[in-house]
C-alpha positions as CSV (number, residue, x, y, z in Angstrom):
1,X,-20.6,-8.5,-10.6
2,X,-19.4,-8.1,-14.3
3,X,-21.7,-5.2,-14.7
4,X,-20.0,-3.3,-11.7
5,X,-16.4,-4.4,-12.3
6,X,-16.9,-2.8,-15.9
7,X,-18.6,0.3,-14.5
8,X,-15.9,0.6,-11.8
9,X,-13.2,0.2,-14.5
10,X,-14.5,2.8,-16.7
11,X,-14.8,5.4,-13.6
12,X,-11.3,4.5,-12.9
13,X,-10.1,4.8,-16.4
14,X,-11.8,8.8,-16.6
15,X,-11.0,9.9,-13.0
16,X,-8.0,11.8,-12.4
17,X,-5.5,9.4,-10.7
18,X,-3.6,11.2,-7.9
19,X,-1.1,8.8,-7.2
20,X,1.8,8.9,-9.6
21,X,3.9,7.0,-7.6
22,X,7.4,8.0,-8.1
23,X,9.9,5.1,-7.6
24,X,12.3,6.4,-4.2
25,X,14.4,4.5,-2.7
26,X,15.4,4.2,1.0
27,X,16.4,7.0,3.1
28,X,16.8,5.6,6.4
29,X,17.8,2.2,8.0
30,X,16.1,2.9,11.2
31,X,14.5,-0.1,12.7
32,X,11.5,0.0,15.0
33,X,8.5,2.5,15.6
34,X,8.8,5.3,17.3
35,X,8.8,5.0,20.8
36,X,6.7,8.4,21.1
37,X,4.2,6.5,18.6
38,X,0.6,6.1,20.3
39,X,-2.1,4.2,19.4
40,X,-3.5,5.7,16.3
41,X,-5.9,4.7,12.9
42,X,-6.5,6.2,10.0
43,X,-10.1,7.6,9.8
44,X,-12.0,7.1,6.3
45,X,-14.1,9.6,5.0
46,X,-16.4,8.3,2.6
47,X,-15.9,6.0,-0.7
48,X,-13.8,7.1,-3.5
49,X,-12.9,5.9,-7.2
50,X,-10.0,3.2,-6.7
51,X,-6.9,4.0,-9.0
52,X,-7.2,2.6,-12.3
53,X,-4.2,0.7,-12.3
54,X,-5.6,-1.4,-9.0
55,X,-8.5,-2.0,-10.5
56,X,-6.3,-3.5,-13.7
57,X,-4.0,-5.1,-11.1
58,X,-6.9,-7.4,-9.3
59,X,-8.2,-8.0,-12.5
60,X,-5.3,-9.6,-13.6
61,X,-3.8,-10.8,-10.3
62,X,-7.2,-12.1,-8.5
63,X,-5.4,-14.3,-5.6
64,X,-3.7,-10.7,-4.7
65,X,-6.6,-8.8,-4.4
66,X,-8.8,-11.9,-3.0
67,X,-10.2,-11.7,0.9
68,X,-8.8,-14.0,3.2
69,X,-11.3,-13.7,5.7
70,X,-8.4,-13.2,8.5
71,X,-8.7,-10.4,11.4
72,X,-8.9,-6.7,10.4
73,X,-6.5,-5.6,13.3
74,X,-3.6,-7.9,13.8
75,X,-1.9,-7.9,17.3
76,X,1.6,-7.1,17.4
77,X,3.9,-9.5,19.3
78,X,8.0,-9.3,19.1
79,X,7.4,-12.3,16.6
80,X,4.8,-10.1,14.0
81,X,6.7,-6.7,14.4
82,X,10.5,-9.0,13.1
83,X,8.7,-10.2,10.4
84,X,7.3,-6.7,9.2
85,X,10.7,-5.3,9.9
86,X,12.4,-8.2,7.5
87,X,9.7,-8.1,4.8
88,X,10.3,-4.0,4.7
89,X,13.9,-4.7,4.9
90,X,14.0,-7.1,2.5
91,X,11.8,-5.6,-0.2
92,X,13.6,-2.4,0.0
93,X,16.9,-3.5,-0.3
94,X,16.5,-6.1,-3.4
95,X,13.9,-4.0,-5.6
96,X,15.4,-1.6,-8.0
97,X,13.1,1.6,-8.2
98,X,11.6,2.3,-11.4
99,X,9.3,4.9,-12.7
100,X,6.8,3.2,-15.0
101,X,7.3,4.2,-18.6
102,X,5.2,7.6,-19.4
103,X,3.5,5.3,-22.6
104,X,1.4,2.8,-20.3
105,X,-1.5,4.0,-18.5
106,X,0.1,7.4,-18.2
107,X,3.0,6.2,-16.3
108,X,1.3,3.9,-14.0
109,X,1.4,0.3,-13.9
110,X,1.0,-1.8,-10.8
111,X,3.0,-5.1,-10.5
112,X,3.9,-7.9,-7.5
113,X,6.7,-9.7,-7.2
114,X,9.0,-7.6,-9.4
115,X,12.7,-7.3,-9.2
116,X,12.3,-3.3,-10.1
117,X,9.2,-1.1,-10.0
118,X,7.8,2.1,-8.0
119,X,6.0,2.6,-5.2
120,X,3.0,0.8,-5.3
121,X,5.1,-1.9,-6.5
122,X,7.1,-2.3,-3.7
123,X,4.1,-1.5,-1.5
124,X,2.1,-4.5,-3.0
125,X,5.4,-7.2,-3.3
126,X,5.2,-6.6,0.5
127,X,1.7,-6.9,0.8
128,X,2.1,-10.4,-1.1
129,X,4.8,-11.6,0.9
130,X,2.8,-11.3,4.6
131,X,0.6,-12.8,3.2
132,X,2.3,-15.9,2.0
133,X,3.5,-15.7,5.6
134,X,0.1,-16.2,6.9
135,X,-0.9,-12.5,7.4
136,X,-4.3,-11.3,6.7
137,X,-5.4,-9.3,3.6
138,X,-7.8,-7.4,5.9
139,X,-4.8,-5.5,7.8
140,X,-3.1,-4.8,4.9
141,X,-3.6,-2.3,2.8
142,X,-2.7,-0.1,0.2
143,X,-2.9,3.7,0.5
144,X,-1.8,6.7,-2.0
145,X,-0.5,9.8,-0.5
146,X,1.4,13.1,-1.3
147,X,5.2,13.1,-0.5
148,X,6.6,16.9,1.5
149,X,7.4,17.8,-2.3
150,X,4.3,17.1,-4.1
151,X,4.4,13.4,-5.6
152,X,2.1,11.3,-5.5
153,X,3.4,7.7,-3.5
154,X,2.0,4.5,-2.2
155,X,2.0,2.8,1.0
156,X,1.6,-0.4,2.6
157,X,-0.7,0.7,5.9
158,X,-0.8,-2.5,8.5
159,X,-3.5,-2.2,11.1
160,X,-2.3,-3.4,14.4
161,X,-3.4,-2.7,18.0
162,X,-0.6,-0.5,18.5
163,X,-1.7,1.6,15.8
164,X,-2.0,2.0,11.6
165,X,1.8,1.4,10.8
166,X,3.4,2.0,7.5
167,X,5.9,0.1,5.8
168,X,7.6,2.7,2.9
169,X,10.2,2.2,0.1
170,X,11.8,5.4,1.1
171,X,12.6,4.4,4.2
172,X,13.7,1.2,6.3
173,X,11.7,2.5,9.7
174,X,8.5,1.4,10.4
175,X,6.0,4.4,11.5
176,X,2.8,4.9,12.4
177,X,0.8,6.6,10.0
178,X,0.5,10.4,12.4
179,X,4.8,10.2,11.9
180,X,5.2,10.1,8.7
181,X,5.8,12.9,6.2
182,X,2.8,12.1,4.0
183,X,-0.2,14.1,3.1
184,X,-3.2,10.9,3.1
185,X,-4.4,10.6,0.1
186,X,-7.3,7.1,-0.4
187,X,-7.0,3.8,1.2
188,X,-8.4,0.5,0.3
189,X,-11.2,-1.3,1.7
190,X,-10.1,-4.0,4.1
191,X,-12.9,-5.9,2.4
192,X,-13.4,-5.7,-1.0
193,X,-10.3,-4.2,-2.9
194,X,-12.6,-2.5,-5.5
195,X,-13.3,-0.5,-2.9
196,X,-11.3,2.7,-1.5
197,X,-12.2,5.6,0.7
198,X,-10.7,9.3,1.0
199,X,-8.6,10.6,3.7
């Protein structure tokens, strides 16, 4: 396991990270999907180099990254869809986005439980949080994509029955993954977080 953690890191560290994950802050206070929305997953496409700064992250934040061996696909009642709304809400409002300084890991650093950060920061204090609520790490996940003008931006992707929804720092509404304005970039494994897979 040490063997392939080291190898993975060193991959990580020479690949090309597309995810520079810009720090944006809400655009919209929209609540709810889309009531056009259908049911709709992401499709993988085959295994990919996770982002260096994830693979950092789990290092040195094991009981984020760890598998809690709950349901992949999480059905979405009133009571589930309030609390992803109120996590989203909550996060987005009380975090102050931040670029990470261009001097660490060129400009990418990914943190939990932060009062500022960028996106993947905001993507993973969420993550943290449904999870402390009893969520499971298996339907949440962290995805990099390519805003409409070219920066690269993280996601929170929860897989539900009605669908891959996305919870995003830019805006307050909750979408599924087809009505957003992201280009799909890599997800993560809903397994093994030192796993990822293109899009």
């Amino acid at each position: 396991m040490k063997k392939t953690f080291v190898t993975l890191l060193t991959l990580a560290f020479t690949a090309a990270n597309a995810c520079s994950a810009l720090a944006a802050g809400p655009a919209a206070f929209a609540r709810g999907l889309t009531s056009n929305s259908a049911v709709s997953y992401i499709s993988e496409k085959g295994t990919i180099i996770p982002p260096f700064a994830q693979v950092l992250f789990c290092a040195q934040n094991p009981a984020e990254c760890r598998d809690n061996n709950g349901l992949s696909v999480v059905a979405l009642t009133d009571k589930e869809m309030l609390q992803l709304e109120d996590v989203n809400n909550t996060v987005n409002r009380t975090m102050i986005g931040r670029n990470d300084p261009r001097n660490e890991l060129n400009g990418d650093v990914w943190n939990v439980n932060v009062r500022s950060g960028d996106c993947e920061d905001f993507a993973l204090t969420k993550r943290s949080r449904l999870m402390a609520m009893g969520w499971s790490s298996r339907a949440l996940r962290i995805a990099t994509a390519y805003t409409p003008s070219g920066d690269g931006h993280a996601v929170l992707v929860v897989r539900t029955d009605k669908g891959d929804l996305v919870l995003d720092n830019r805006k307050n509404s909750i979408k599924n993954w087809r009505d957003t304005d992201l280009r799909w970039d890599k997800i993560q494994s809903d397994t093994d977080p030192y796993v990822w897979y293109r899009l």
